[in-house]
C-alpha angles and dihedrals in degrees: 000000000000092000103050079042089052101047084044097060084043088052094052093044091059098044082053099046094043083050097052098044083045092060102048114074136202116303117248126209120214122187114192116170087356105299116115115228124188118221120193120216143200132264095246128131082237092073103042083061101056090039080067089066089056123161110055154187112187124169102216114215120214119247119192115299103318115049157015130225151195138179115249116235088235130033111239130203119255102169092111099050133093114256132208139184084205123080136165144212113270094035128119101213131176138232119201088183088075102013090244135146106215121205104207124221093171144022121273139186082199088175131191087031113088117201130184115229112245103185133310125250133205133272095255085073103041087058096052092054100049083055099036122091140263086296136040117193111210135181109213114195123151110253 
């Protein structure tokens, strides 16, 4: 009876642990006016494929008060991915209308737009893009 409790809780370790390394995705690096930021994905077949394209040189456009976007060189499918109308400052997201990734500074209800949810990056950059002009350069490679 120890034995068959003992292989159970094993057993559900290692369920917990292969879940948890199975949502969290590659670490991206983005470089914007020199600083390196990491951005961690998520484990979708979206972002495998635009981690394909890799590296990258992207010039980000300023939308309203809450992100910047660029068209991506390939369309990607994103037929398999979760979708969302909310979206918050510090995520990567991603917009097959226009084939765009999008990097928030704010929060945003952007309805009737959905977006899938690449990865989420930290405060430091957040705040850099909320100073920075109508357009952001950024280098994208996969740390």
């Amino acid at each position: 009876m120890k034995r068959m409790i003992h292989l159970v809780l094993m057993l559900l370790c290692f369920a917990v642990a292969s879940a948890q390394v199975h949502k969290k995705g590659m670490t991206m690096k983005f470089t914007i006016d020199g600083q390196v930021f990491n951005v961690n994905t998520n484990d979708d077949s979206l972002v495998t494929q635009i981690a394909a394209m890799c590296p990258l040189s992207l010039e980000f456009s300023r939308s309203g008060n809450h992100e910047y976007y660029s068209r991506l060189p390939k369309k990607v499918d994103e037929s398999n991915s979760t979708k969302t109308t909310k979206t918050h400052a510090g995520e990567l997201m991603y917009f097959g209308g226009w084939n765009c990734m999008s990097l928030l500074f704010a929060d945003a209800d952007v309805a009737p737009y959905q977006l899938v949810k690449i990865g989420e990056f930290d405060r430091e950059m957040v705040s850099l893009l909320k100073k920075s002009g109508n357009s952001v350069k950024v280098k994208i490679d996969i740390e």
